[in-house]
LUMFI-521731 format. One record per residue (C-alpha): residue in three letters; x, y, z; residue number from 1. Coordinates in Angstrom, 2 decimals, padded with zeros to 5 digits, m for minus. Layout:
N
PT   type        c1        c2        c3   seq
PT    ALA         X         Y         Z   NUM
...
This chain:
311
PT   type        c1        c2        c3   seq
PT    UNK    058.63    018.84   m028.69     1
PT    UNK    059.52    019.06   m025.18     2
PT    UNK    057.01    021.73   m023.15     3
PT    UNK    060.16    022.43   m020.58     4
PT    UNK    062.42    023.61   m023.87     5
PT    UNK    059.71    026.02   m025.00     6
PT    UNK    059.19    027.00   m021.24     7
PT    UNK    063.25    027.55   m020.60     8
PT    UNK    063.07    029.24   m023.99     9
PT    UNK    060.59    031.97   m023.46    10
PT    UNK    061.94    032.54   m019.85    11
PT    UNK    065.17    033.28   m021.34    12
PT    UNK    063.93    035.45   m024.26    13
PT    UNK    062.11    037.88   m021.85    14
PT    UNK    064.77    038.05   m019.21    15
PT    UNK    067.36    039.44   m021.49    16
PT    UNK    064.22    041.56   m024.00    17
PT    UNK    062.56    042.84   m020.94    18
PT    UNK    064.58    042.35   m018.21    19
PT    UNK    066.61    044.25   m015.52    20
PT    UNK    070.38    044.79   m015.17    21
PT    UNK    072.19    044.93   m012.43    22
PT    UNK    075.98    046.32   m014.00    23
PT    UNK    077.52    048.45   m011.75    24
PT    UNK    075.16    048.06   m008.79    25
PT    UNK    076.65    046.40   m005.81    26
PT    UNK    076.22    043.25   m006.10    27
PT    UNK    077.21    039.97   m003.79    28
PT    UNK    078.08    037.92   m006.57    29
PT    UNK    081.32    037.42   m007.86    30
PT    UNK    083.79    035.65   m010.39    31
PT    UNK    086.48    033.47   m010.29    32
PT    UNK    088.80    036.05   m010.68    33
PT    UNK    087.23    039.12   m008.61    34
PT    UNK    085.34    040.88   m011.14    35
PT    UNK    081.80    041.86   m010.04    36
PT    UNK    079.11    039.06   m011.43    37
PT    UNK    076.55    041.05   m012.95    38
PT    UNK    072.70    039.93   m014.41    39
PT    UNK    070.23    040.94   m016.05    40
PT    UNK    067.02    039.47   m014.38    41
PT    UNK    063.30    039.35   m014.12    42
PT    UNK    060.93    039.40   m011.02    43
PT    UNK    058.67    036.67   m009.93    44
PT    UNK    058.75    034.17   m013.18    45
PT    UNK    056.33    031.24   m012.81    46
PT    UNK    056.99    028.62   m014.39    47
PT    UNK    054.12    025.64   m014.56    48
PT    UNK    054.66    021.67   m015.45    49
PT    UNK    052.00    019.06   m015.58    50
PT    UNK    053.69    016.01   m014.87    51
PT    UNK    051.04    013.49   m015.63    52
PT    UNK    051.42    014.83   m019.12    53
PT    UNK    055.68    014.33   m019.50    54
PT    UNK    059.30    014.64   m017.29    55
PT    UNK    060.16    018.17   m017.82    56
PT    UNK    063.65    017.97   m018.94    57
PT    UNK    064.95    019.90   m021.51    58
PT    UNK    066.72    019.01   m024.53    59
PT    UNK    068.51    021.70   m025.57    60
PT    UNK    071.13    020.14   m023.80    61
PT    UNK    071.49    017.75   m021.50    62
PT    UNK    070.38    017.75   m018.18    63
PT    UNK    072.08    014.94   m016.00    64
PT    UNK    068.69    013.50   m013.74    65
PT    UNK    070.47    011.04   m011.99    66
PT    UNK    072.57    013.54   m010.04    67
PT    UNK    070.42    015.88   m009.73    68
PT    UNK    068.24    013.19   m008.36    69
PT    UNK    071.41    012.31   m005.87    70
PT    UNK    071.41    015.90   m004.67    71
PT    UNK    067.36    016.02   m004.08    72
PT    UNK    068.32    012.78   m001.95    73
PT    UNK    071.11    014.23   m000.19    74
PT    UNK    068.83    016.76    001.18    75
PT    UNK    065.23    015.14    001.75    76
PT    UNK    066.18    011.64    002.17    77
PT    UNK    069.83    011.48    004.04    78
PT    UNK    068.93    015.19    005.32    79
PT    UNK    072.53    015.86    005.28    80
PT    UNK    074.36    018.90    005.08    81
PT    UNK    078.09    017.51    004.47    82
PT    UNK    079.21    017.28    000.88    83
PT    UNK    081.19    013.77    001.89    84
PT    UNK    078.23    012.59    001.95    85
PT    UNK    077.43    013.43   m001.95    86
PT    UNK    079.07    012.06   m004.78    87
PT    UNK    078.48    015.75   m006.80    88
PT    UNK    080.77    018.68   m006.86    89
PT    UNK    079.02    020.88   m007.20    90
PT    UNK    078.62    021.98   m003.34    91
PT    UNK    082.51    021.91   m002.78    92
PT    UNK    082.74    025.76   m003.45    93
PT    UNK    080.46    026.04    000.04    94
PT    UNK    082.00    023.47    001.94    95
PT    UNK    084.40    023.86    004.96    96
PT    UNK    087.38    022.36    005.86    97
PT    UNK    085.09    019.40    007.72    98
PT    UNK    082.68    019.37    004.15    99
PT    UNK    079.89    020.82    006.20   100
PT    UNK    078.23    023.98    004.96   101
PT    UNK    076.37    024.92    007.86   102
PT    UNK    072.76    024.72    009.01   103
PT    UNK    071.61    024.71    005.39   104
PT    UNK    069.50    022.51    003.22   105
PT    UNK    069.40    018.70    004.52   106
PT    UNK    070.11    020.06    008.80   107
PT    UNK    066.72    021.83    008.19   108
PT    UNK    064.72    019.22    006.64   109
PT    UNK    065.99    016.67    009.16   110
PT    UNK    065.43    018.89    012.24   111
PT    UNK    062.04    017.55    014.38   112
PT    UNK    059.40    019.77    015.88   113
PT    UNK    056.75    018.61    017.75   114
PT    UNK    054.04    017.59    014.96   115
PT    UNK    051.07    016.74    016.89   116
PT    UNK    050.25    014.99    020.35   117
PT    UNK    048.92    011.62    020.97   118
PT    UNK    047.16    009.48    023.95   119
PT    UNK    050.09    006.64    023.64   120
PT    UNK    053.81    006.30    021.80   121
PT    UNK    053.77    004.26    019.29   122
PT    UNK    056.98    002.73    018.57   123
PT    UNK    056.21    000.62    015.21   124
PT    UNK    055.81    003.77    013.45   125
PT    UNK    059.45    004.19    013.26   126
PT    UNK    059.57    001.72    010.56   127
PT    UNK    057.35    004.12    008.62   128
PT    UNK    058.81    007.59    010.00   129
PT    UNK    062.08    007.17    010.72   130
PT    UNK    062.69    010.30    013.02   131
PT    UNK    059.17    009.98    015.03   132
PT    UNK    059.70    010.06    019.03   133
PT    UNK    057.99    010.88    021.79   134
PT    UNK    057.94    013.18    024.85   135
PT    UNK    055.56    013.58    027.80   136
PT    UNK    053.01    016.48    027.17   137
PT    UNK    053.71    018.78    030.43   138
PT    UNK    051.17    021.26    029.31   139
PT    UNK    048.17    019.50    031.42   140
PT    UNK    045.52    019.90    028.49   141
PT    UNK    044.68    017.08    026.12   142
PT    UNK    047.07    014.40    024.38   143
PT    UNK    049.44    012.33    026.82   144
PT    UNK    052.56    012.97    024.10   145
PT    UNK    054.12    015.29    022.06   146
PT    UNK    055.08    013.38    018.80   147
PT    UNK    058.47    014.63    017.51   148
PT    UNK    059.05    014.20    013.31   149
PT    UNK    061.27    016.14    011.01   150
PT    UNK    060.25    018.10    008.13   151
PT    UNK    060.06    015.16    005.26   152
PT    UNK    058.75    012.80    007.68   153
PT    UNK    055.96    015.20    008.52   154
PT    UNK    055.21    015.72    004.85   155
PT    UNK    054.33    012.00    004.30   156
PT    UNK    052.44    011.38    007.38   157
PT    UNK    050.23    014.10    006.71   158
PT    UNK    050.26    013.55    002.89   159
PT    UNK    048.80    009.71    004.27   160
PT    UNK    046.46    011.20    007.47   161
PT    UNK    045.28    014.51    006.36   162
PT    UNK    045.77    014.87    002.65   163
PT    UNK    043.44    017.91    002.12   164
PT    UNK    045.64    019.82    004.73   165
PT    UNK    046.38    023.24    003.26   166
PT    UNK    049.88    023.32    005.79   167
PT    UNK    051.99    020.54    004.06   168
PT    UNK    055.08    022.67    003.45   169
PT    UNK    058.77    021.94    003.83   170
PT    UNK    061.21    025.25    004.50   171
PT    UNK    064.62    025.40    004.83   172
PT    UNK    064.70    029.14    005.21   173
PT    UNK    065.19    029.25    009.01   174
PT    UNK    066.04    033.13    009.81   175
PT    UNK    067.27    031.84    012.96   176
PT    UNK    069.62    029.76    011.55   177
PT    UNK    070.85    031.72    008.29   178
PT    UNK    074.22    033.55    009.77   179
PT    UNK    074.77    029.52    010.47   180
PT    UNK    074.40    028.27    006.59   181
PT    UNK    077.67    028.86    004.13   182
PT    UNK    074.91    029.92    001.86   183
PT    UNK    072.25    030.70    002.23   184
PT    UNK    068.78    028.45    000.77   185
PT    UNK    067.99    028.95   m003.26   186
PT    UNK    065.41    026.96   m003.23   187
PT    UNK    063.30    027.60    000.26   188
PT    UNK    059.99    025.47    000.04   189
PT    UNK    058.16    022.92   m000.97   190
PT    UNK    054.40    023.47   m000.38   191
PT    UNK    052.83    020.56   m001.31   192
PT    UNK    048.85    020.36   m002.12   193
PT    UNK    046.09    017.40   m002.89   194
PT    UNK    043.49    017.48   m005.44   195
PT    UNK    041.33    014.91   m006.90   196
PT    UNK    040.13    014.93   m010.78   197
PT    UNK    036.41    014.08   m011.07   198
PT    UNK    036.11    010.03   m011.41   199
PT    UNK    039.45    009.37   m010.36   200
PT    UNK    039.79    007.11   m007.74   201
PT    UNK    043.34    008.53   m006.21   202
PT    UNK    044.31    011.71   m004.89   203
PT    UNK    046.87    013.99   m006.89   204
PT    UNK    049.35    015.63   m005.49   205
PT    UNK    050.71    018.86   m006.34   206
PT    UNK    053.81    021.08   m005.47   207
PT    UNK    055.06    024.58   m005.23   208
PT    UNK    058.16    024.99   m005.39   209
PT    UNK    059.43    028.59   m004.27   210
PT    UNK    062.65    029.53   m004.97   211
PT    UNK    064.55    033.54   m004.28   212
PT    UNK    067.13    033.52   m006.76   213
PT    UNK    068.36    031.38   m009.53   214
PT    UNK    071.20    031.45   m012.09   215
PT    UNK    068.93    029.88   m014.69   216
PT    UNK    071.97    028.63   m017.09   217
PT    UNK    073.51    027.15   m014.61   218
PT    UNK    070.74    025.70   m011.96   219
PT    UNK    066.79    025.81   m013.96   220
PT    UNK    066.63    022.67   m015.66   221
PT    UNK    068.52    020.90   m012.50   222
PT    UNK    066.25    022.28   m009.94   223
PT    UNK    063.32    021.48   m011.99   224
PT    UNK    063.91    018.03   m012.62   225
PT    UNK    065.24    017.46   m008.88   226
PT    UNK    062.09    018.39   m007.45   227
PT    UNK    060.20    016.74   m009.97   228
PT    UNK    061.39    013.71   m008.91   229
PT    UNK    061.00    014.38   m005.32   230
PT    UNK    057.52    014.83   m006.33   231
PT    UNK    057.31    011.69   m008.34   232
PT    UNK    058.67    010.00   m005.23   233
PT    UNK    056.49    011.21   m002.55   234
PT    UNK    053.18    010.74   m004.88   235
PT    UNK    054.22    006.99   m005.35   236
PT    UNK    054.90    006.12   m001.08   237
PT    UNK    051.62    008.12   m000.62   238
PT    UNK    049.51    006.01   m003.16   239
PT    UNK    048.82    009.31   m005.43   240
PT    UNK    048.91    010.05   m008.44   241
PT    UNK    051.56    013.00   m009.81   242
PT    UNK    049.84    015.72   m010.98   243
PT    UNK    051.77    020.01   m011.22   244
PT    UNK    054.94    021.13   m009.86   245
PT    UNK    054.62    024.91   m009.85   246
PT    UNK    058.05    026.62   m009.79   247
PT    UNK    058.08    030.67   m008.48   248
PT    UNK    061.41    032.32   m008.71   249
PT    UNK    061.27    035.98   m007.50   250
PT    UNK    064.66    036.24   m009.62   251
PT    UNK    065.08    034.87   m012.03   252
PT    UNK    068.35    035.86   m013.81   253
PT    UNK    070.92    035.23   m016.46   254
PT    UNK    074.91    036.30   m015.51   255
PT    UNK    076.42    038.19   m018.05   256
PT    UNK    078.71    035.77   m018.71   257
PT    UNK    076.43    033.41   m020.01   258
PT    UNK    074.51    036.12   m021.99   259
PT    UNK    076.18    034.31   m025.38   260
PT    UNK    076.16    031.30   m024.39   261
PT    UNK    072.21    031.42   m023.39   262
PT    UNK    071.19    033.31   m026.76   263
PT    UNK    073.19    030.74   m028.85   264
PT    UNK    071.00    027.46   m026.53   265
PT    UNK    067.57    028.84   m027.23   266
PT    UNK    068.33    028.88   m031.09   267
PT    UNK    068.91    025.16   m030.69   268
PT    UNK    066.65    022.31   m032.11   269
PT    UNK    064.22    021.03   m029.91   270
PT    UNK    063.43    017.47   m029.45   271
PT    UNK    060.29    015.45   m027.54   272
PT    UNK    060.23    014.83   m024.02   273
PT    UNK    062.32    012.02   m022.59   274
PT    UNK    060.39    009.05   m020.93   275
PT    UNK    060.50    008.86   m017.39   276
PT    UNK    060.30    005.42   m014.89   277
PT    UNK    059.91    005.09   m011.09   278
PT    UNK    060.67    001.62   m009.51   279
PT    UNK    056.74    000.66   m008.93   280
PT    UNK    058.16   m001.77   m006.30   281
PT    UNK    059.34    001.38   m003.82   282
PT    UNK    056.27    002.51   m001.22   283
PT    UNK    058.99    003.85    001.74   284
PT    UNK    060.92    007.20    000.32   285
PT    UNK    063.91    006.27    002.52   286
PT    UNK    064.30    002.89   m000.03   287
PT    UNK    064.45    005.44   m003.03   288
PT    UNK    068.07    005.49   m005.01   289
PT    UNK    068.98    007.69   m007.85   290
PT    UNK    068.93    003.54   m009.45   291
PT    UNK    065.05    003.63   m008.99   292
PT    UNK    064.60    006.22   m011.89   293
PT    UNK    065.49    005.58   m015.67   294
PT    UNK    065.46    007.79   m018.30   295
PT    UNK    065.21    006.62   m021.88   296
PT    UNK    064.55    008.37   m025.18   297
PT    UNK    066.36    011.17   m024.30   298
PT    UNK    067.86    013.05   m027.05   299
PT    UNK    069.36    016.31   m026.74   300
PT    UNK    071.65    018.78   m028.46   301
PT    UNK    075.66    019.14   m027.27   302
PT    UNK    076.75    019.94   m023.99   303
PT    UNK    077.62    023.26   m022.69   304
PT    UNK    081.30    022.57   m020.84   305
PT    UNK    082.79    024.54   m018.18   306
PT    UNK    080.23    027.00   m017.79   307
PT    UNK    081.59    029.96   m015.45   308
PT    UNK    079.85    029.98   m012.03   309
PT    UNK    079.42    033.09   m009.70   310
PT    UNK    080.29    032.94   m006.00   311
């Protein structure tokens, strides 16, 4: 049977056995029609997946990869923050009047620091990093140029130069920038981190994904196969091999809303894993589509419709 059901399964079971709730508190959160969205929730769940062994979706119902593959491309690969460019719905509720929601997600990833300095600019690498450029070094000491990439660009080229680098991290939780974002990051980081198993000949490459809150009815399964295809992705253009995606939610809860409608999904059969396929042919992430992945063998019991969402 599929591990992710029996991992969703027992997350559930102790979040509403041994969990907190939050009724009458005050509390952000609300419904539809005004009432106060209340949880009952559990601290710092941690959640692993070894994706060398299988995809981790579940089948208790079905979890819809392609889009959430769309979304994980909307933010890491078009590093866009404007929902017209997303074929999805499911950012509309954030969106303004323009279909921006602020400084969030995909305007983080695609913002450029200075990475690291070199004697000489080297233009050609633009075919390889899309958002490298360079600036005179002013600062007198060393290196001729600052070299300029954004957040997923620097992830690859140090994934390819300096794989056993223990800084490899994406964030999108810029406290800067956070009175700028319509809402503010779920999902924060992506620290990513390179092992090798004795008499392998490739590198494997790991992720942590940390995350502050999550609505798990609504948003586990989607986040975790999202960024297990990011992961997929990123192993392939960096000639690894996939090896754990580590999820850490420091809350993870269930609305009371969904309280039913969770206990009556983890009595559900479970089935095996589905098969997962990257296009072999892909080696530059900004070539990846949500067509590059197929999904086969997937069986799964009936979907949940018009689940209530919290604003």
């Amino acid at each position: 049977m599929s591990y992710a059901d029996q991992v969703f399964v027992c997350m559930c079971r102790d979040i509403l056995e041994e969990g907190t709730s939050t009724e009458g508190e005050k509390v952000r959160p609300h419904w539809e029609d005004g009432t106060s969205a209340y949880t009952i929730k559990r601290f710092g769940v941690v959640n692993r997946y070894d994706l060398s062994k299988e995809f981790p979706a579940i089948t208790l119902r079905k979890t819809y990869i392609k889009s959430a593959t769309e979304e994980m491309l909307w933010i890491y690969q078009r590093k866009s923050n404007n929902i017209h460019n997303l074929q999805s719905t499911v950012w509309d509720e954030w969106a303004d009047e323009d279909g921006s929601i602020g400084k969030a997600y995909g305007y983080q990833i695609g913002s450029p620091y200075i990475h690291h300095t070199a004697d000489e600019p080297d233009e050609t690498l633009k075919e390889k990093y899309p958002s490298i450029r360079f600036t005179e070094n002013t600062s007198g000491r060393g290196k001729k140029y600052n070299v300029w990439l954004d957040q997923m660009d620097a992830v690859i080229w140090d994934l390819r130069n300096t794989p056993f680098s223990r800084r490899i991290i994406t964030t999108t939780w810029n406290v800067a920038e956070l009175h700028e974002m319509n809402l503010q990051p779920c999902a924060y980081s992506m620290t990513y981190n390179v092992t090798q198993k004795k008499g392998d000949d490739k590198l494997t490459l790991n992720a942590v994904l940390n995350q502050r809150s999550q609505d798990v009815l609504a948003a586990n399964n989607w986040n975790v196969c999202q960024y297990a295809v990011l992961l997929h992705m990123v192993a392939q253009v960096c000639d690894m091999k996939v090896g754990e995606l580590v999820h850490v939610i420091a809350d993870a809860h269930i609305y009371d809303r969904h309280v039913p409608i969770v206990e009556e999904l983890i009595q559900r059969e479970q089935h095996p894993a589905p098969k997962f396929w990257l296009n072999p042919e892909i080696k530059d992430f900004y070539k990846f589509t949500k067509d590059d992945i197929k999904i086969s063998d997937y069986e799964t019991g009936e979907q949940i419709k018009d689940i209530p969402i919290a604003i």
